[in-house]
PDB file of N, CA, C and O in Angstrom:
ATOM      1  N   UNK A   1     -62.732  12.018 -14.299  1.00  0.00           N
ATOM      2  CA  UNK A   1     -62.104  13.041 -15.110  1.00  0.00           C
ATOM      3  C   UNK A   1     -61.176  12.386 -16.121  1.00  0.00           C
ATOM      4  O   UNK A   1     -60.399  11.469 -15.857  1.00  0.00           O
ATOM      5  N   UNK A   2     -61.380  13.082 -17.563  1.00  0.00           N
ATOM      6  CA  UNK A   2     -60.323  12.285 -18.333  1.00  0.00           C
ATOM      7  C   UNK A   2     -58.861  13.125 -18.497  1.00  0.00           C
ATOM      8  O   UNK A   2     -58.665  14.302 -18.195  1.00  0.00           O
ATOM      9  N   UNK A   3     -57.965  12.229 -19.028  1.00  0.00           N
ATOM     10  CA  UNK A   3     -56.853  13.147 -18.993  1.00  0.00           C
ATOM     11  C   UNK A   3     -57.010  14.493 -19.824  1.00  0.00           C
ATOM     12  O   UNK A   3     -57.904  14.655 -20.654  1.00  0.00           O
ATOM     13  N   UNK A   4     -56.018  15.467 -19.502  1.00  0.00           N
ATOM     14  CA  UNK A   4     -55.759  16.652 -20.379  1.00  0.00           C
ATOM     15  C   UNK A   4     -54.526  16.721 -21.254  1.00  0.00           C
ATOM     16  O   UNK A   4     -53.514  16.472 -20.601  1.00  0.00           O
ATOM     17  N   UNK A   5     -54.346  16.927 -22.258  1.00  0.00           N
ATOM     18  CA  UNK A   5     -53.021  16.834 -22.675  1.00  0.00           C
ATOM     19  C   UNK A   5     -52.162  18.399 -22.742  1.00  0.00           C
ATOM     20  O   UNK A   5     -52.834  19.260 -23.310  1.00  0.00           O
ATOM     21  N   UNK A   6     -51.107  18.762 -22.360  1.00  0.00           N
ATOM     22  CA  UNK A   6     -50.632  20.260 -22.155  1.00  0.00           C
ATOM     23  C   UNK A   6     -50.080  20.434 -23.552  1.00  0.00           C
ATOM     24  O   UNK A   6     -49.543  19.526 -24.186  1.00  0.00           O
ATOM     25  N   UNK A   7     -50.193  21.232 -23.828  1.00  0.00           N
ATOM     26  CA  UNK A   7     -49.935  22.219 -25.314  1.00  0.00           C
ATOM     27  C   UNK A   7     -48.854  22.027 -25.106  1.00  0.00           C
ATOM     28  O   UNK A   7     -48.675  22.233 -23.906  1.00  0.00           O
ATOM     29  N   UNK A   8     -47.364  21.543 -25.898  1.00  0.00           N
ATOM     30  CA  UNK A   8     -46.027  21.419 -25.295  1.00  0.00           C
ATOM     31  C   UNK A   8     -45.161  23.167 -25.772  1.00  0.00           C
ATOM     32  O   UNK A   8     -44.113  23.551 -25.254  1.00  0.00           O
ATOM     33  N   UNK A   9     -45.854  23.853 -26.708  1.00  0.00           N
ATOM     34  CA  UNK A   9     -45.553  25.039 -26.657  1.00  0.00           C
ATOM     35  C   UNK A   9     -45.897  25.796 -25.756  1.00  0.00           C
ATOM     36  O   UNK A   9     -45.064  26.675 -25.538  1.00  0.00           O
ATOM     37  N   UNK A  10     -47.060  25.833 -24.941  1.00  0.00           N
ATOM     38  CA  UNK A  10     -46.795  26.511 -23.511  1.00  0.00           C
ATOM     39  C   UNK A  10     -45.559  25.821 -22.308  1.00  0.00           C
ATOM     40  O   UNK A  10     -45.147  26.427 -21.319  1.00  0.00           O
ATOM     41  N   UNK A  11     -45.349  25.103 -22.527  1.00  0.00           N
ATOM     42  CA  UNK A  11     -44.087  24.910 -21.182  1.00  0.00           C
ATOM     43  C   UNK A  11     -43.196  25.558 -21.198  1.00  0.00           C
ATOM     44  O   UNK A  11     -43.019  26.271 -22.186  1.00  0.00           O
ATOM     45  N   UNK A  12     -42.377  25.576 -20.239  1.00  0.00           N
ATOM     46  CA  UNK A  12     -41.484  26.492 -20.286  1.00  0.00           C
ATOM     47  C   UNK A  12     -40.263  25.526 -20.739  1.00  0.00           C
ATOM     48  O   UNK A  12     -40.411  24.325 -20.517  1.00  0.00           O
ATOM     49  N   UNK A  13     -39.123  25.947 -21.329  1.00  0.00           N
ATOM     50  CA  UNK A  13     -37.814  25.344 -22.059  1.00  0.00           C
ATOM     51  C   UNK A  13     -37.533  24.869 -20.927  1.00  0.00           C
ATOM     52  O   UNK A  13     -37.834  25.234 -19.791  1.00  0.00           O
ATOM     53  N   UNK A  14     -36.727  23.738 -21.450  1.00  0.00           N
ATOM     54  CA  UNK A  14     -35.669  23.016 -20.485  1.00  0.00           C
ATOM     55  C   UNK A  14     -34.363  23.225 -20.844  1.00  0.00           C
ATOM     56  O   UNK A  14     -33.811  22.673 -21.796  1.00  0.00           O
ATOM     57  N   UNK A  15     -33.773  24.157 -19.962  1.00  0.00           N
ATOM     58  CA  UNK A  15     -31.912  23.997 -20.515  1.00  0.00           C
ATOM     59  C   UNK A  15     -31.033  23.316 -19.581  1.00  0.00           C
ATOM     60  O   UNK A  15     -31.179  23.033 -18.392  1.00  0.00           O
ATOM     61  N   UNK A  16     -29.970  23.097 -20.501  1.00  0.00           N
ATOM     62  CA  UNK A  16     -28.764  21.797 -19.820  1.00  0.00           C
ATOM     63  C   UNK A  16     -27.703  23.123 -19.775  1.00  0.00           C
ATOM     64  O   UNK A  16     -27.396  23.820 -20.742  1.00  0.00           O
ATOM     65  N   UNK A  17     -27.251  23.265 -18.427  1.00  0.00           N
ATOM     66  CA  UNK A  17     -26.143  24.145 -17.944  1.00  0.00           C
ATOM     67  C   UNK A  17     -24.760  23.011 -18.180  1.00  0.00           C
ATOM     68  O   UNK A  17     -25.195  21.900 -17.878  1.00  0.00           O
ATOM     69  N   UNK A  18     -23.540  22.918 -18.529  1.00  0.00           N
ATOM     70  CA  UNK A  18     -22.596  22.180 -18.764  1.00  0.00           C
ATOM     71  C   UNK A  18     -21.632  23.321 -18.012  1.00  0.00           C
ATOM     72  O   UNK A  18     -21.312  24.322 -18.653  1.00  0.00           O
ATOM     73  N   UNK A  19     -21.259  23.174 -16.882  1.00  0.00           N
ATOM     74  CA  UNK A  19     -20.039  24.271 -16.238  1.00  0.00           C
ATOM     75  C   UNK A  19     -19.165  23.605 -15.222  1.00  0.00           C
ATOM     76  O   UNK A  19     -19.617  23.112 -14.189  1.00  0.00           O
ATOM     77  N   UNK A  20     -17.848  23.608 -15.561  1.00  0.00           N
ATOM     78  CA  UNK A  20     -17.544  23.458 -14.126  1.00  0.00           C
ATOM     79  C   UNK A  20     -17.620  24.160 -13.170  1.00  0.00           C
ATOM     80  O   UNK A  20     -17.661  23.679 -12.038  1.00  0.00           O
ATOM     81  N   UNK A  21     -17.654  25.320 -13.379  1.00  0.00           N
ATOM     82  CA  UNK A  21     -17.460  26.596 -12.466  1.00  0.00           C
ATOM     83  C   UNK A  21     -18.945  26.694 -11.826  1.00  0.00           C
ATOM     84  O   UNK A  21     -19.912  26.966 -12.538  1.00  0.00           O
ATOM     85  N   UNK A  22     -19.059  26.464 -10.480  1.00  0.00           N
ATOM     86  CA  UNK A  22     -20.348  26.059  -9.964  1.00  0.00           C
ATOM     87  C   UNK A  22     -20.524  27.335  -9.931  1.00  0.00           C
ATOM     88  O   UNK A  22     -21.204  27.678 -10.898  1.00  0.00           O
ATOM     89  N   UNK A  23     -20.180  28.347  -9.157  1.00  0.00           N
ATOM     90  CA  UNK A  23     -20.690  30.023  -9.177  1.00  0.00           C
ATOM     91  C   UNK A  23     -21.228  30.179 -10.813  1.00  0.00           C
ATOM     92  O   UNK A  23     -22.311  30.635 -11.177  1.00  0.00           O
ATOM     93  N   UNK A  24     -20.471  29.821 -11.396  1.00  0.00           N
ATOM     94  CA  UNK A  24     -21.285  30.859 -12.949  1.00  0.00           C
ATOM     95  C   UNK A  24     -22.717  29.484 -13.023  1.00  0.00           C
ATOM     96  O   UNK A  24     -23.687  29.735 -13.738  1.00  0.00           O
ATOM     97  N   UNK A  25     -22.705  29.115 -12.808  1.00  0.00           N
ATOM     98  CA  UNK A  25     -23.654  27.618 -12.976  1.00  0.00           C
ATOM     99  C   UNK A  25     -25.138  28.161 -11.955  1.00  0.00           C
ATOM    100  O   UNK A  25     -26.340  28.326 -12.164  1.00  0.00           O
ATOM    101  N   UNK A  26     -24.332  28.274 -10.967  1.00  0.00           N
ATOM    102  CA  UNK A  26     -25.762  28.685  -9.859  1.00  0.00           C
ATOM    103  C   UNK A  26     -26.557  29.758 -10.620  1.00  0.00           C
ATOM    104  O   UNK A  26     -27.755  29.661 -10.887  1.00  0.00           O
ATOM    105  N   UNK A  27     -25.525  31.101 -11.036  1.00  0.00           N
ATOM    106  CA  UNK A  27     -25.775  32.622 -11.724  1.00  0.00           C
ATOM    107  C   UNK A  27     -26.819  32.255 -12.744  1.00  0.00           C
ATOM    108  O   UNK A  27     -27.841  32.939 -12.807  1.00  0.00           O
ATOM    109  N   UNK A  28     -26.643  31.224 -13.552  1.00  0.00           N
ATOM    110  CA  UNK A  28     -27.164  31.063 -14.625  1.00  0.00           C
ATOM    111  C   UNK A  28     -28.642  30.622 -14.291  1.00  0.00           C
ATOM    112  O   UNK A  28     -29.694  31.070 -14.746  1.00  0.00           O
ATOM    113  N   UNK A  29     -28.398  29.476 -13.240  1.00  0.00           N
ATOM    114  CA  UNK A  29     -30.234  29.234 -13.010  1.00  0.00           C
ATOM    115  C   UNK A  29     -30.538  29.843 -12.678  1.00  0.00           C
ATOM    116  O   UNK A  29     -31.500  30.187 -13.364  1.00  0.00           O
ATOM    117  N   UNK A  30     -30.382  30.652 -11.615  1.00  0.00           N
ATOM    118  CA  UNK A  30     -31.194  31.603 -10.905  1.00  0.00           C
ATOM    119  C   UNK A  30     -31.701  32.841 -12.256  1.00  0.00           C
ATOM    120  O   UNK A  30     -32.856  33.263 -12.291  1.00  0.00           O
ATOM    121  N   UNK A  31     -30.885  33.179 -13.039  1.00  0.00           N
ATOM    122  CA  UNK A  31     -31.010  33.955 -14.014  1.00  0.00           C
ATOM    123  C   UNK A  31     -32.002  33.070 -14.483  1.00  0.00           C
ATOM    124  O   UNK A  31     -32.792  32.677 -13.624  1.00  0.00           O
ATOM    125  N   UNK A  32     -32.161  32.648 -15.664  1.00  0.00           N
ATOM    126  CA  UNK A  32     -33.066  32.176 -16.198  1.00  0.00           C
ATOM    127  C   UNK A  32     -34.122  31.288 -15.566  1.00  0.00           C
ATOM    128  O   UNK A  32     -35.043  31.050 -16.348  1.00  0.00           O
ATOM    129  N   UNK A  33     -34.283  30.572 -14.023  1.00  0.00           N
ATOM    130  CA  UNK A  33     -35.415  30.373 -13.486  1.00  0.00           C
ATOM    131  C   UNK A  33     -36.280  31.463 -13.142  1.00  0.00           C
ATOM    132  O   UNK A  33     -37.486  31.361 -12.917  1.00  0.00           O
ATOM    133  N   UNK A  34     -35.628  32.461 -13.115  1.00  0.00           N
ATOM    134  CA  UNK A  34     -36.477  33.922 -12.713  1.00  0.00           C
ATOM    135  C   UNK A  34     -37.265  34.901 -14.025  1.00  0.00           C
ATOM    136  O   UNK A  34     -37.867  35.970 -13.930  1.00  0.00           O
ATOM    137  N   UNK A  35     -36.969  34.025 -15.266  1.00  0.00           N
ATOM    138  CA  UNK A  35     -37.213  34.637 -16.686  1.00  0.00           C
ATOM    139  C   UNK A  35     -37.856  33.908 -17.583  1.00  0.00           C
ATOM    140  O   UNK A  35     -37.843  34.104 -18.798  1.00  0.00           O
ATOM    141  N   UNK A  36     -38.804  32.496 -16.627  1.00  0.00           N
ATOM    142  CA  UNK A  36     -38.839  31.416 -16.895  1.00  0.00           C
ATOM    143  C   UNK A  36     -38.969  30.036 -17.184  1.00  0.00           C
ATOM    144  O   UNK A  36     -39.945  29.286 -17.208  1.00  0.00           O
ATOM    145  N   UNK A  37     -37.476  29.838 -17.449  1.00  0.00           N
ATOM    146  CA  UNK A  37     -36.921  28.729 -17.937  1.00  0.00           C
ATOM    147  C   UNK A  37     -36.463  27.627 -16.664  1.00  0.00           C
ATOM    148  O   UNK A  37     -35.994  27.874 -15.553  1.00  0.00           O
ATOM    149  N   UNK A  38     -36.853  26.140 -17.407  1.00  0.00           N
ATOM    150  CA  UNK A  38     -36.751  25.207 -16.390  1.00  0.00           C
ATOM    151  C   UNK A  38     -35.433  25.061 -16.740  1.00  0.00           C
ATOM    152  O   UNK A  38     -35.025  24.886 -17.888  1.00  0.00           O
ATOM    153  N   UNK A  39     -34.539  25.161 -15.399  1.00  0.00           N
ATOM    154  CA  UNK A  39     -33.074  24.030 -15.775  1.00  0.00           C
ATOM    155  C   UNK A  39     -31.896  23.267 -14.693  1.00  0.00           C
ATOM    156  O   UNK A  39     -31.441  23.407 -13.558  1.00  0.00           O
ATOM    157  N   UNK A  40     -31.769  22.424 -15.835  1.00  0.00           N
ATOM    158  CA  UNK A  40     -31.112  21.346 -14.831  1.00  0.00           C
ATOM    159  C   UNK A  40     -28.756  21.728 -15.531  1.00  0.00           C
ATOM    160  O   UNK A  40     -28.166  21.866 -16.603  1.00  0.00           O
ATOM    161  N   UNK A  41     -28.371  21.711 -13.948  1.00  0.00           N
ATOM    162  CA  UNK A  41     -26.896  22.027 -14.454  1.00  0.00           C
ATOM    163  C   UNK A  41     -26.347  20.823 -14.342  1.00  0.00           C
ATOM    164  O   UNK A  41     -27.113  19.859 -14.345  1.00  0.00           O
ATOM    165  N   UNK A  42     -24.653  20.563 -14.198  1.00  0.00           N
ATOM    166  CA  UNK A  42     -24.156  19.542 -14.415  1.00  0.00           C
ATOM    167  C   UNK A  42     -22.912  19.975 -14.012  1.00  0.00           C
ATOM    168  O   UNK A  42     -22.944  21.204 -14.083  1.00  0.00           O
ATOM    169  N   UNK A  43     -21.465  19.484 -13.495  1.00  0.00           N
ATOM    170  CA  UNK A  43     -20.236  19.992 -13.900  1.00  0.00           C
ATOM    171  C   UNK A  43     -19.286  19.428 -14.748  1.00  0.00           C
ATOM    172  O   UNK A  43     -18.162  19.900 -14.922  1.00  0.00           O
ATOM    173  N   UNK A  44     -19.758  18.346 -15.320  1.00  0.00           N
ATOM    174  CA  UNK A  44     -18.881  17.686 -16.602  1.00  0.00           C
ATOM    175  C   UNK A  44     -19.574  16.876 -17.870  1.00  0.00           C
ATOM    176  O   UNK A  44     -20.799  16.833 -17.992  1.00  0.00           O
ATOM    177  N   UNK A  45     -18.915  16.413 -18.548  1.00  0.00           N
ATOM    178  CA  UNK A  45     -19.303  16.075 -20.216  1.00  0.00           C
ATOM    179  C   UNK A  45     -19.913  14.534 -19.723  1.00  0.00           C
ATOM    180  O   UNK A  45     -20.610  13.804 -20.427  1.00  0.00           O
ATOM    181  N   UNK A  46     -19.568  14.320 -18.665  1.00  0.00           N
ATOM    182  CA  UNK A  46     -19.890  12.525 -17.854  1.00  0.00           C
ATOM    183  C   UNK A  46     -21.293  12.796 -18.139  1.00  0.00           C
ATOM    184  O   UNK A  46     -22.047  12.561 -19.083  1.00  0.00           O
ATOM    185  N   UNK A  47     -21.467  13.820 -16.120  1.00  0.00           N
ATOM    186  CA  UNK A  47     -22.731  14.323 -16.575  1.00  0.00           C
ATOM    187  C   UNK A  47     -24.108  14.764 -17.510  1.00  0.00           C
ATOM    188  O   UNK A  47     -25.318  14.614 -17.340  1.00  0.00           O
ATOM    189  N   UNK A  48     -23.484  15.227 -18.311  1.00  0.00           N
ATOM    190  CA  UNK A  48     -24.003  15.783 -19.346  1.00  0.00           C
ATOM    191  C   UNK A  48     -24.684  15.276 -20.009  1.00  0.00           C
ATOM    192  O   UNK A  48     -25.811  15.678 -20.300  1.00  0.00           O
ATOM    193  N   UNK A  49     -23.984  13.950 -20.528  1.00  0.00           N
ATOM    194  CA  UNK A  49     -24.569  13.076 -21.683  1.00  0.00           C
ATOM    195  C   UNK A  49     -25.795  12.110 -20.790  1.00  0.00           C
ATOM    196  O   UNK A  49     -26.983  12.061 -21.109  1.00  0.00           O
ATOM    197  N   UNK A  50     -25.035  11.230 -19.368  1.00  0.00           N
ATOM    198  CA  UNK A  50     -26.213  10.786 -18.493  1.00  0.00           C
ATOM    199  C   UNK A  50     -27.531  11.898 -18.765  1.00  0.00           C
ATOM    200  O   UNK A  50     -28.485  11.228 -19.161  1.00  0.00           O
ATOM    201  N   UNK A  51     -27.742  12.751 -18.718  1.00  0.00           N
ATOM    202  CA  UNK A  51     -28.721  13.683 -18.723  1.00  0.00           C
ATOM    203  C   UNK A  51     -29.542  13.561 -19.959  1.00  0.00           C
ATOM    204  O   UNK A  51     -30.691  13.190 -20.199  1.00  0.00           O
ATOM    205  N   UNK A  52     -28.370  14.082 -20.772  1.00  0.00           N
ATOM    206  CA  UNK A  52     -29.027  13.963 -22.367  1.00  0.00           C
ATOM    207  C   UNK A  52     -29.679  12.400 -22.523  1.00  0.00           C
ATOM    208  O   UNK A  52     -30.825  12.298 -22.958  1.00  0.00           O
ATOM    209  N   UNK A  53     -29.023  11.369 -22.207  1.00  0.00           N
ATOM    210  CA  UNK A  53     -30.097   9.935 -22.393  1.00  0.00           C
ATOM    211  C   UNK A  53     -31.288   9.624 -21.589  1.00  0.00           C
ATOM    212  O   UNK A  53     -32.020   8.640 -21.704  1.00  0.00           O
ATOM    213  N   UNK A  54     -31.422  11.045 -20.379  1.00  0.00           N
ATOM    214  CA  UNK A  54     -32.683  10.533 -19.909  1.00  0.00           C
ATOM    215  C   UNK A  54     -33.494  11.745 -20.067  1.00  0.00           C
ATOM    216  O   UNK A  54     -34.670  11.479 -19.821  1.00  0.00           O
ATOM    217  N   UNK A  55     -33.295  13.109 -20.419  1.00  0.00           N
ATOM    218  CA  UNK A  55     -34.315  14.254 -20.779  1.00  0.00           C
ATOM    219  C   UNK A  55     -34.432  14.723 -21.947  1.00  0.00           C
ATOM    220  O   UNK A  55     -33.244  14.658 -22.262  1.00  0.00           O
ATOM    221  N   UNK A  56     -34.940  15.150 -22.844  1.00  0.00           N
ATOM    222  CA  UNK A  56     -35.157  16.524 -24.064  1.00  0.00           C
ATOM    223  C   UNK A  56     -35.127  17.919 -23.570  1.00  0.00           C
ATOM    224  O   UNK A  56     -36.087  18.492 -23.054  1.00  0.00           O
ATOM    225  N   UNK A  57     -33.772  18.499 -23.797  1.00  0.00           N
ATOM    226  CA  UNK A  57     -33.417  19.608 -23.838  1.00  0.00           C
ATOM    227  C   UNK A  57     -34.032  20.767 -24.597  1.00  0.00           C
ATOM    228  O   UNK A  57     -33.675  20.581 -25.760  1.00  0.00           O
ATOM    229  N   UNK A  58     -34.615  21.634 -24.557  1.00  0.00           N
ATOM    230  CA  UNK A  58     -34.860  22.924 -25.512  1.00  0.00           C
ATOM    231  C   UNK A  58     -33.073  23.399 -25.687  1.00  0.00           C
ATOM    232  O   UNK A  58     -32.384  23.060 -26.649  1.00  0.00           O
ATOM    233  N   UNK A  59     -32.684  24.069 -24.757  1.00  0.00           N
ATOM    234  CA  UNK A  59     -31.374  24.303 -25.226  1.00  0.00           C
ATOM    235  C   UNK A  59     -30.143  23.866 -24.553  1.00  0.00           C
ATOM    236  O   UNK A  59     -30.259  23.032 -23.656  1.00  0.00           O
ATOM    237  N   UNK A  60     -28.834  24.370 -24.899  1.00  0.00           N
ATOM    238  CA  UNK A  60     -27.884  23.538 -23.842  1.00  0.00           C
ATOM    239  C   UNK A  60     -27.074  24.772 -23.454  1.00  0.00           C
ATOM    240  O   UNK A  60     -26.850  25.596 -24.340  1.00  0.00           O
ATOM    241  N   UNK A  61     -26.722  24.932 -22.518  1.00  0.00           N
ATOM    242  CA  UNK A  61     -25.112  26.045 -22.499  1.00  0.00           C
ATOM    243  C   UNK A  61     -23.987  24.734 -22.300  1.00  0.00           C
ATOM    244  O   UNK A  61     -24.010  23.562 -21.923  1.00  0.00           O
ATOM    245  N   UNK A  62     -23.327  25.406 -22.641  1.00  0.00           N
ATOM    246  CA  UNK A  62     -21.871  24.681 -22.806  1.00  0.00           C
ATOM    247  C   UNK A  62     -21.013  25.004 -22.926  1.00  0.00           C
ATOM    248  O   UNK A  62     -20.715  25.508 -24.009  1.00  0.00           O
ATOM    249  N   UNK A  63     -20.052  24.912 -21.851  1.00  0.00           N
ATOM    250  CA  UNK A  63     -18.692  25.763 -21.370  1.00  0.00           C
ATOM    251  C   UNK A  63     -18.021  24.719 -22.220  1.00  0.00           C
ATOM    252  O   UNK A  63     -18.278  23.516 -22.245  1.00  0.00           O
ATOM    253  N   UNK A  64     -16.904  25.535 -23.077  1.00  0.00           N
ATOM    254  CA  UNK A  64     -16.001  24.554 -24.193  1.00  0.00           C
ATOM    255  C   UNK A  64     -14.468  24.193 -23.734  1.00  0.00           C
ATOM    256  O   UNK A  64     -13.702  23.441 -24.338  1.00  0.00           O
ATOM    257  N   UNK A  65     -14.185  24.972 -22.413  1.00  0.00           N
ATOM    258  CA  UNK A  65     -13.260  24.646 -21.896  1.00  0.00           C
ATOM    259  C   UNK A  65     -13.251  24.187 -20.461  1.00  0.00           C
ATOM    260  O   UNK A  65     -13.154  24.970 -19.516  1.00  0.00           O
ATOM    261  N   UNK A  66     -13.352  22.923 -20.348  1.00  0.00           N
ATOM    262  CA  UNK A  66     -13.277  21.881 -18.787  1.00  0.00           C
ATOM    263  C   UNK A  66     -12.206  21.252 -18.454  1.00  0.00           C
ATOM    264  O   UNK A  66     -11.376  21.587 -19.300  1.00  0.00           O
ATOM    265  N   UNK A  67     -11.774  20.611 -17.797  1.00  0.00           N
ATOM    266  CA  UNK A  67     -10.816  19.833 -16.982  1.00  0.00           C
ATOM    267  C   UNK A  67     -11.397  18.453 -17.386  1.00  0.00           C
ATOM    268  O   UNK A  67     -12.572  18.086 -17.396  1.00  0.00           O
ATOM    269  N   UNK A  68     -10.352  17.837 -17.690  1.00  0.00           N
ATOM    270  CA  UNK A  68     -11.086  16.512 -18.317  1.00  0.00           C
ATOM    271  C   UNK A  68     -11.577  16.334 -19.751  1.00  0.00           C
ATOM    272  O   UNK A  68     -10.907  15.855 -20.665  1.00  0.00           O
ATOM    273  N   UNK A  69     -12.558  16.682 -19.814  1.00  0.00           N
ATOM    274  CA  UNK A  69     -13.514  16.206 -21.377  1.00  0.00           C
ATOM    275  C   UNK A  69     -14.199  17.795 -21.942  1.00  0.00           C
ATOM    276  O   UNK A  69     -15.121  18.362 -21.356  1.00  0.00           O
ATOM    277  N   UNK A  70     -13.676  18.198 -22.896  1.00  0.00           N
ATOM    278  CA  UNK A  70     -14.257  19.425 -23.408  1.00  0.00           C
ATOM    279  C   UNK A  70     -14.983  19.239 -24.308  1.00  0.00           C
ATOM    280  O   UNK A  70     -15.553  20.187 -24.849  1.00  0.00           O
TER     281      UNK A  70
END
């Protein structure tokens, strides 16, 4: 069998959750894994960027006020 290549407009988005607040963080995947969307969360800007250098995001949420690095 040879390979197939996937249409990258059928996949589903990948979003980057940025929250500290783990409750609104959980709310959010479950929300949009159920509507969906693939996604990976995080609770800081550390996080965040590690992520960003190893995936392609469709979109990001991003809480603008954190403890630490906003």
């Amino acid at each position: 069998m040879g390979l197939t290549m996937t249409d990258p407009a059928s996949l589903p988005a990948l979003v980057l959750i940025v929250d500290d607040d783990k409750r609104l963080s959980d709310l959010l995947q479950r929300f949009l894994g159920e509507n969906g969307f693939q996604t990976v969360a995080v609770q800081s800007a550390a996080e965040a960027r590690d992520k960003l250098d190893a995936l392609a995001f469709d979109i990001l949420i991003v809480d603008v006020m954190m403890p630490g690095e906003s």
